[in-house]
N, C-alpha and C positions, 0 to 999 in steps of 0.2 A: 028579349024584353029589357029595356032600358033602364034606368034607377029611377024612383020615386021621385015623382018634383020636392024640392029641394025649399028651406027654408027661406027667406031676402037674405042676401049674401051679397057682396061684392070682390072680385077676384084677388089675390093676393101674388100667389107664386103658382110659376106652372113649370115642371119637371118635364121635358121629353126625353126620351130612350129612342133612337131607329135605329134600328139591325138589320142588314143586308146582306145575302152571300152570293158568293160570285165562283164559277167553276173556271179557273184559269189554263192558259193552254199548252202549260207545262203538267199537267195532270194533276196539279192538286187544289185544295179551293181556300179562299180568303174570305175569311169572314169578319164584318166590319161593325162594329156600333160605337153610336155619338153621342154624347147626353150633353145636356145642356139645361141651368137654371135659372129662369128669368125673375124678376119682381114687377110688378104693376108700379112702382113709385120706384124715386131715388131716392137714395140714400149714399153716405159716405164710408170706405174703406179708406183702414188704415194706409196702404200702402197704393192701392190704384187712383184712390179720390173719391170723387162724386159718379157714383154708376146713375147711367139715368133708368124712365121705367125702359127695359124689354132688354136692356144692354147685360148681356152673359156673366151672372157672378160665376157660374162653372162652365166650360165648354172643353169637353175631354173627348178624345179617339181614341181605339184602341183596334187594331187588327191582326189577327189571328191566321195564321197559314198552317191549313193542315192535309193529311192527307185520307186516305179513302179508307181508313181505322183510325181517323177523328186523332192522328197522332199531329199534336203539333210541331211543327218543323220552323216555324218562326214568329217573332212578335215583336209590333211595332205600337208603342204607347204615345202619345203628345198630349200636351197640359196647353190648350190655347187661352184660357182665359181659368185667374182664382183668386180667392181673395189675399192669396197672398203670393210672392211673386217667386219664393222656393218650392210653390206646389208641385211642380214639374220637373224637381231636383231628385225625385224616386222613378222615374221612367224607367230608368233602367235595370230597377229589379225584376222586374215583368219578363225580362229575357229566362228568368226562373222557370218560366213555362214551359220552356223547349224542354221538348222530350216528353211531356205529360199526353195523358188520352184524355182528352173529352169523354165524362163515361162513368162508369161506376167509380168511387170514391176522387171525383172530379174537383167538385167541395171542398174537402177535406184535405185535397193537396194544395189545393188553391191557398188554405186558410193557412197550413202551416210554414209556406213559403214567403206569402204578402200578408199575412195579416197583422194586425197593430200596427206600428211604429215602420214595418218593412213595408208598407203600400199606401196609397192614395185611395182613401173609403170610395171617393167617384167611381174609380178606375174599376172597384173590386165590383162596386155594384154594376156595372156593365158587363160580368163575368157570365152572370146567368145566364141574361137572358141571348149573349153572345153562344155561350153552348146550346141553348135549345134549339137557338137561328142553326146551328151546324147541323143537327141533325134533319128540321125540317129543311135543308138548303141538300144535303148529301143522301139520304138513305134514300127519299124517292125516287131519285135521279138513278142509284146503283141498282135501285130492285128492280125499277121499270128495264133498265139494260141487260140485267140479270133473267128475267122473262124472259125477256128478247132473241137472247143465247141459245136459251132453252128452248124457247119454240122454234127457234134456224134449224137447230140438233135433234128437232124433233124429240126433245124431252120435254117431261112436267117441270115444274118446281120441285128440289128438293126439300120432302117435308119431313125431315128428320132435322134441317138446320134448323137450331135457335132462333126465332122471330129478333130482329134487334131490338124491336117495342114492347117486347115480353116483361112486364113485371114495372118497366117502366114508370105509370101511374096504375092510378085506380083502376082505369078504363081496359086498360090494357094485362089487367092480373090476372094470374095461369087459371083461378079457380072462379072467373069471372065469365060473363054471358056472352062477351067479345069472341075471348081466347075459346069458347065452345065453339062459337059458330064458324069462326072465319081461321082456325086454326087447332082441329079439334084434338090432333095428335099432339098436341103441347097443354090440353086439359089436365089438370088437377082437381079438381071441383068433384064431389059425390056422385053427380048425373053424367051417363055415359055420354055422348054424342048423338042426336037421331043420324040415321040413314041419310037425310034431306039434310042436316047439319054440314054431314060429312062429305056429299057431294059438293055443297056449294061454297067448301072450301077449295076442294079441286081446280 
C-alpha cells in the first residue's frame, strides 16, 4: 500500500541511493553504491558556481570487495561531484575498512574508524545500505549452492548450522513465528514446534 496522497507540494530536492552486487570471477563479490543529490532550482556554491536544477551537488561511489564471510578485501571511494572541492580529499581513509566483516558490530567499527572529522557523512551514509546489498547479493547465492552439494551427496541441510538471518531483524528472531516454522531447531520461543512445523522445515 502506498503513502497517503500528499498535501499541494512542489518538489525540492531528491536523494538517490542504487546498490548493486556483482559475483566476480576471481571468487569474491563487489559490491557497489552511488548516491547522488539533486535540486529542482539553481543556486550558487562557493567554490563550484552556479549549480543549475538537476546538476549533482553530491555524486559519491563507493565499492566494496568482499569475500564469502562478508570479509572485506578492498575499497575503492571517489567524490565526483561536492560542494566543496576538498570533499574527496578523505577517500582514502575508507581503505580502514580492509579487513573488517560485514556483520555483527559492522556499525560500530565503521563509526569509530570514519566517523566525524575521519569521513565524508555521503560516503558513511552509503555504508548501510552497501552492507544489506552484501548479504541479499551473497547469502542466497551460497545457500542455494550449498543445497545443491547436499543434495549431489545425497544429504539434508545441516540443521544444527546457525541460520545467517537468525536474530538479524524482527522477522527473523529465535523466538519468533518465522524461526518456528522454517527453522524450528533454532526456536527459543515458549511453544514447541508442531509435527507439520518441523517437517516443513525439512
Amino acid at each position: 500500500m502506498p503513502l497517503s496522497p500528499p498535501a499541494e507540494r512542489h518538489p525540492l530536492h531528491t536523494r538517490e541511493i542504487t546498490c548493486r552486487g556483482y559475483r566476480r570471477a576471481d571468487g569474491l563479490w563487489d559490491i557497489e553504491g552511488h548516491l547522488t543529490d539533486v535540486k529542482t532550482y539553481a543556486f550558487v556554491t562557493e567554490q563550484r558556481g552556479r549549480l543549475e536544477p538537476g546538476d549533482p551537488i553530491h555524486e559519491m561511489w563507493l565499492r566494496l570487495t568482499v569475500d564469502n564471510q562478508f570479509k572485506v578485501h578492498a575499497v575503492e571511494a571517489v567524490t565526483d561531484k561536492s560542494p566543496f572541492l576538498a570533499c574527496g580529499d578523505i577517500a582514502p581513509n575508507y581503505q580502514r575498512l580492509v579487513g573488517l566483516n560485514i556483520g555483527k558490530g559492522w556499525t560500530r567499527a565503521v563509526k569509530e574508524r570514519l566517523g566525524g572529522v575521519e569521513g565524508c557523512t555521503h560516503l558513511m551514509e552509503l555504508l548501510g545500505p552497501i552492507a544489506t546489498t552484501a548479504f541479499q547479493t551473497i547469502y542466497p547465492i551460497l545457500a542455494r549452492e550449498a543445497e545443491e552439494r547436499a543434495r549431489a551427496a545425497g544429504r539434508g541441510q545441516d540443521k544444527k548450522a546457525r541460520p545467517v538471518l537468525l536474530d538479524m531483524c524482527h522477522i527473523f528472531a529465535s523466538d519468533g513465528e518465522v524461526v518456528r516454522t522454517f527453522w524450528p531447531e533454532h526456536y527459543t520461543g515458549d511453544c514447541e514446534p508442531t509435527n507439520a512445523e518441523a517437517e516443513a522445515a525439512e
